[in-house]
C-alpha positions in Angstrom: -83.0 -50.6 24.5 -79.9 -48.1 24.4 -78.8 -46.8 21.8 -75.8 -48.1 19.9 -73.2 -45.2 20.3 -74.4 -45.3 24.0 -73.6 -49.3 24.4 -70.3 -48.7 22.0 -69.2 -45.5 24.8 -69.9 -48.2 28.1 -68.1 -50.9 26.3 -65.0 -48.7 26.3 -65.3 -47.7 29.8 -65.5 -51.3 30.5 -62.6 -52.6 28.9 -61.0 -49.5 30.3 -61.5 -51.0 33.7 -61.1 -54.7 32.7 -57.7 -56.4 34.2 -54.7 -57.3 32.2 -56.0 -61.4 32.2 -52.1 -63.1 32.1 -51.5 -66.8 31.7 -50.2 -68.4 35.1 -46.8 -67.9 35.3 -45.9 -66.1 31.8 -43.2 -64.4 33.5 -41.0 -66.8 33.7 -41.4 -68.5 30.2 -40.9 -66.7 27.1 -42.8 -68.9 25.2 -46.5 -68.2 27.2 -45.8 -64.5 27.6 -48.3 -63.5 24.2 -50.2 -67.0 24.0 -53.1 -65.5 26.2 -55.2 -66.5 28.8 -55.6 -69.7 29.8 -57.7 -71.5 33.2 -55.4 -72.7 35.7 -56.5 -76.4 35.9 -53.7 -78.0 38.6 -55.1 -79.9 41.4 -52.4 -77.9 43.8 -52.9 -74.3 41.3 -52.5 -71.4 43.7 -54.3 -68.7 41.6 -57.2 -71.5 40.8 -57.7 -72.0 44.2 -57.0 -68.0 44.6 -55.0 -68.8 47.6 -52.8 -66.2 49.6 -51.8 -62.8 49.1 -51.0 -62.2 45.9 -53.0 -64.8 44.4 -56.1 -63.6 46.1 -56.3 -60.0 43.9 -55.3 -61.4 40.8 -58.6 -61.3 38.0 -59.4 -64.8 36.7 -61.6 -64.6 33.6 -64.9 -64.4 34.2 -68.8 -63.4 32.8 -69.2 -60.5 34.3 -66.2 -58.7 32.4 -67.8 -59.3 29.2 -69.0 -56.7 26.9 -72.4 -55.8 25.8 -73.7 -58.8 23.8 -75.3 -56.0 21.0 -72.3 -54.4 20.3 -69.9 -57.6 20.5 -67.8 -57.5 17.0 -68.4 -54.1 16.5 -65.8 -51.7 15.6 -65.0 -48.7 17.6 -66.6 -46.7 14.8 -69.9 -48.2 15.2 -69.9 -50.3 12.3 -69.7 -54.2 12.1 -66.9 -55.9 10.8 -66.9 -58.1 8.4 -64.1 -60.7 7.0 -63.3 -60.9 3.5 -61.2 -63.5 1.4 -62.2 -62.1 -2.4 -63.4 -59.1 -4.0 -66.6 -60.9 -4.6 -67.4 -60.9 -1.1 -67.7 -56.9 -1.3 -71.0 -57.3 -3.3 -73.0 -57.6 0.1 -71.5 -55.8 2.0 -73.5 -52.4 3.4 -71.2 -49.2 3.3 -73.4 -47.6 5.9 -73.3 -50.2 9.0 -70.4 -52.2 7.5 -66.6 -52.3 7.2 -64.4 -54.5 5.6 -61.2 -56.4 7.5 -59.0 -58.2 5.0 -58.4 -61.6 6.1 -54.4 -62.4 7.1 -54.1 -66.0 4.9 -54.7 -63.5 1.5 -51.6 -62.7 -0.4 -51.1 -59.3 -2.3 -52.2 -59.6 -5.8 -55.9 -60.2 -4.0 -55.3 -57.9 -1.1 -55.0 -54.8 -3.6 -57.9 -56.2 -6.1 -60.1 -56.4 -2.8 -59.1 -52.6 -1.9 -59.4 -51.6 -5.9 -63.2 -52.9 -5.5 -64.0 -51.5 -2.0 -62.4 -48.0 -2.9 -65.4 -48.3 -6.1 -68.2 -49.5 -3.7 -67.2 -46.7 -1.3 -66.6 -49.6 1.9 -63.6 -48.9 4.4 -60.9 -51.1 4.6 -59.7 -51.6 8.2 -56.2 -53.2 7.4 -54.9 -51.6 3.5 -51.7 -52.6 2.5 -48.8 -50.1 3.7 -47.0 -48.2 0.8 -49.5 -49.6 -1.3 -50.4 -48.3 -4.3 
């Protein structure tokens, strides 16, 4: 098997290569422009159908853009990522292979205890507070 910095390298020239996947028709409402990707399903869909010119180069989503399945929820630095909600969650976590992304539903008085006890375990914090402490 390849090695891991080797599958982390093709994964970026993959998704370097990998269409922008749109939602039908986000260009003309506001409101689907960030909502992401979703499958065409109308029985008369033009792009679902990929039917004429500018439907027919148009990328739907499919398996083959996929990245390599051993280095899927990695992060670009090689290490896995790993989603915390308390400081006591930092206990098994491995500084070596692991980093540490602060989940978005915890408030502040949390946030900086879980960056207090990662900054004494020595484990990166992908998201710190800005103008923190």
């Amino acid at each position: 098997m390849e090695s891991l910095s080797t599958l982390l390298k093709l994964r970026r020239r993959m998704k370097s290569k990998r269409p922008e996947f749109r939602r039908y028709e986000s260009h003309k409402k506001l409101r689907l422009r960030d909502k992401g990707w979703r499958k065409p399903r109308g029985r008369h869909n033009k792009l679902r159908q990929m039917y004429g010119g500018k439907w027919s180069g148009r990328a739907l989503v499919r398996v083959g853009y996929g990245s390599p399945s051993a280095v899927r929820g990695y992060h670009p630095c090689g290490k896995k990522e790993v989603l915390v909600y308390n400081p006591s969650q930092l206990e098994s976590i491995n500084p070596e292979n692991q980093v540490v992304r602060i989940a978005s539903c915890v408030g502040m008085k949390k946030r900086l205890a879980i960056e207090d006890r990662a900054k004494q375990l020595g484990v990166k914090v992908l998201n710190p507070v800005q103008g923190g402490e």
